[in-house]
N, C-alpha and C positions, 0 to 999 in steps of 0.2 A: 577691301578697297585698295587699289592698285597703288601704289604711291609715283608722282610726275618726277622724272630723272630732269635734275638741273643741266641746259647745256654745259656742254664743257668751257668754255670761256668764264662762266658766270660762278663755276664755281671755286669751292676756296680748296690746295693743295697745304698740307701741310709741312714736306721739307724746305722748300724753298722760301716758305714763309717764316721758317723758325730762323732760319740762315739771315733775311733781312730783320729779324728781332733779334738775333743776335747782334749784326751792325749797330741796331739802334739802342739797345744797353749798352754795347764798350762804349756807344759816344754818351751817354749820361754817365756812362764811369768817369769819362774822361772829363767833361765837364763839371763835375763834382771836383776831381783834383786839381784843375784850374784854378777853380773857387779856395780852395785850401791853400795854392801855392807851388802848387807842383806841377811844373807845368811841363817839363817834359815826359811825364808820365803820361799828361795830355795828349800829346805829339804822339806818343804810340799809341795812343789808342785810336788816334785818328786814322793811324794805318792799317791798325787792325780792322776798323771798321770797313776799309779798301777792300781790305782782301774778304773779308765776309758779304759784303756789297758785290767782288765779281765774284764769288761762289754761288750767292740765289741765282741770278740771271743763268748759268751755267747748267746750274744742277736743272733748271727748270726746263731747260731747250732739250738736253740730253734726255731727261726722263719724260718731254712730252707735257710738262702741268705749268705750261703758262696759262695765265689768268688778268683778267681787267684787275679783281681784286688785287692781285701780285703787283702786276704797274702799277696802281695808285701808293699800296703800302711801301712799295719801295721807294716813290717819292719823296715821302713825309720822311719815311727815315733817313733818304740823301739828307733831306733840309736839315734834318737836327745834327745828324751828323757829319755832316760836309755842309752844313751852313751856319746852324747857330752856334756850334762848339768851337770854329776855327775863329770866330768873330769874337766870342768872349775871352777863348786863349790869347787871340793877338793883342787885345785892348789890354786885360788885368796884364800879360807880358812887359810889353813896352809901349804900347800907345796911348797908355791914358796919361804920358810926359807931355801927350803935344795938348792935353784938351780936347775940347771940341771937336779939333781937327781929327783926333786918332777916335773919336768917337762916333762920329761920320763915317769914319771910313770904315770901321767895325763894321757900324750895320749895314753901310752899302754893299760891300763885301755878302751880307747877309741875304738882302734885298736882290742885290744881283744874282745871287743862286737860286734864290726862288724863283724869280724871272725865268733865269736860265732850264731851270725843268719844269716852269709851266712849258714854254717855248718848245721842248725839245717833246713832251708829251703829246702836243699838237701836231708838230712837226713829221712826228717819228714813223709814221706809213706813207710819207710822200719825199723824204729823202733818202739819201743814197747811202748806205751804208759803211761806205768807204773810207766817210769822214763825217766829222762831230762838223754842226756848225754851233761856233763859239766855243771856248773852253770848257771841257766837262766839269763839274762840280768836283768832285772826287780829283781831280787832277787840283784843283785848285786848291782846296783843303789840304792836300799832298803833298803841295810845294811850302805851304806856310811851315806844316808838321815835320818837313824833312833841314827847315828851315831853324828851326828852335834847336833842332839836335845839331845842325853843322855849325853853331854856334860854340859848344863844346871848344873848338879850335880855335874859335877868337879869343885873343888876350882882353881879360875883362875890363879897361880902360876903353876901347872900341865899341863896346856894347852898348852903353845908353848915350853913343856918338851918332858914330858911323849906320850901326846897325838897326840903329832906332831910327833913323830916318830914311835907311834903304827899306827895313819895314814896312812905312809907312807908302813908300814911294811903290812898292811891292802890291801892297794892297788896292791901293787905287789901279794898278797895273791889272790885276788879276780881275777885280769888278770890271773895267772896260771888258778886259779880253772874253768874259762868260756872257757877255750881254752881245757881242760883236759877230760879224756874219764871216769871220777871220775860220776858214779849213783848218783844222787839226783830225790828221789820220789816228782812224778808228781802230787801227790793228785788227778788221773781223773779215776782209779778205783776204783769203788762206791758200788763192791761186798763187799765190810765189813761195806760199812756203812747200805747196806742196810739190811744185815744180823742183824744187831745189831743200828736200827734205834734209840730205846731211848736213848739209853747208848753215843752213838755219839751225840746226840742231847745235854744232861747233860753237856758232855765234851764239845763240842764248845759253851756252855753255859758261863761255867766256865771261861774255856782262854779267852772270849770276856771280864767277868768282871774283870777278873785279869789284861789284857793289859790297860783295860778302867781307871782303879783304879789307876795305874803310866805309862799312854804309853808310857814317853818320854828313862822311866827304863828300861821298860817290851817290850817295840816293838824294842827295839835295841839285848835284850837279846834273842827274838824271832829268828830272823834275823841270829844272829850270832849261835844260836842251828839247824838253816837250815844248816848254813856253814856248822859246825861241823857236821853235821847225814851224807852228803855225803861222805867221805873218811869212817865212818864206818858203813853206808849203803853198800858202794861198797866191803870195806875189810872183814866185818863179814857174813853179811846176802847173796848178791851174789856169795860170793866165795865158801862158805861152801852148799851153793845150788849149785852151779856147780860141786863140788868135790863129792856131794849126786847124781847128775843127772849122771856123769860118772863113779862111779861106779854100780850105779843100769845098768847103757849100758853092763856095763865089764860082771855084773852075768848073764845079759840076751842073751849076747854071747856065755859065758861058758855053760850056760844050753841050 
């Protein structure tokens, strides 16, 4: 009896798949030490999860074994770990000072990234690759994560002040931005870098020693200059190309 060959899409790849199970252990690591107290332990784990998160996607394109199976599993493991760990990190951290309020905003926070990768699993064969619409999940988790460690710096009199309610002002900031139609560049067009191979090379030369030199300063500062390029990614650069792209329509009408 012959045995029926699974198409390729339907079937399950095994490295790629181990790489997003590894994501999704550090972030139950990391969630476990949350729950314990330890919450910058937390905070790296949530990075680590980053970097195992863009490793499946990677490994998978390169070696040809993407899969429905892979998209879906990689979802559930963003959610746990760029959604529900960064939500309980930030509440047991410092938000559960304000009540209800830092307990909202947890789970919106929560709620908003789950949105945010139904949205973008729907989305993802009829947009452009050029750019995320709404904040990635992983960028979001990233800023909170990079957020607990630049805290290190602050004098601890500022911390359940200042920072306890830029926190919380953070949060709500970051659930809009994941749920919102706001451009954030994809970094996955690679026509400028490869037009301009040294000079790109120099420069992520650079930013690697600079974060390397103060991460705990410089990868929160990273983080939050991603925030910040989308609203004027979207408002500068797409609008004013759209307003160029519709009138170059209008003369090519008129003539």
């Amino acid at each position: 009896m012959v045995e029926k060959k699974l198409p390729r899409h339907k079937s399950v790849y095994l490295l790629p798949n181990l790489l997003t199970t590894a994501s999704l252990f550090v972030g139950f690591l990391g969630l476990t030490w949350a729950i314990q107290g330890d919450i910058a332990s937390c905070a790296l784990c949530i990075l680590a999860s980053c970097v195992f998160d863009g490793l499946d996607g990677k490994v998978a394109r390169i070696t040809n074994t993407q899969s429905e199976f892979g998209v879906q599993l990689d979802s559930l493991a963003d959610l746990v770990a760029f959604g529900v760990v960064p939500a309980v990190m930030s509440y047991l951290w410092l938000l559960h000072d304000f009540g209800r309020l830092g307990l909202m905003a947890s789970f919106l926070f929560m709620a908003c990234g789950a949105l945010r990768l139904a949205r973008f699993n729907v989305q993802a064969a009829t947009t452009s690759k050029k750019h995320f619409v709404g904040l990635p999940i992983p960028a979001a988790a990233c800023t909170l994560a990079t957020l607990v460690l630049f805290t290190d710096y602050v004098p601890q009199e500022y911390l359940h002040s200042v920072i306890s309610v830029g926190t919380l002002v953070l949060v709500y900031v970051l659930s809009f931005f994941m749920v919102s139609t706001i451009r954030f560049y994809s970094f996955k067009e690679i026509s400028a870098f490869k037009a301009h191979p040294f000079s790109w090379m120099v420069t992520a030369i650079l930013i690697f020693s600079l974060i390397a030199s103060r991460p705990k300063v410089l990868g929160f500062v990273f983080f939050l200059g991603y925030l910040i390029s989308g609203p004027l990614y979207t408002l500068f650069l797409l609008s004013r190309r759209g307003k160029r792209l519709l009138r170059d329509s209008s003369k090519k009408e008129l003539g």
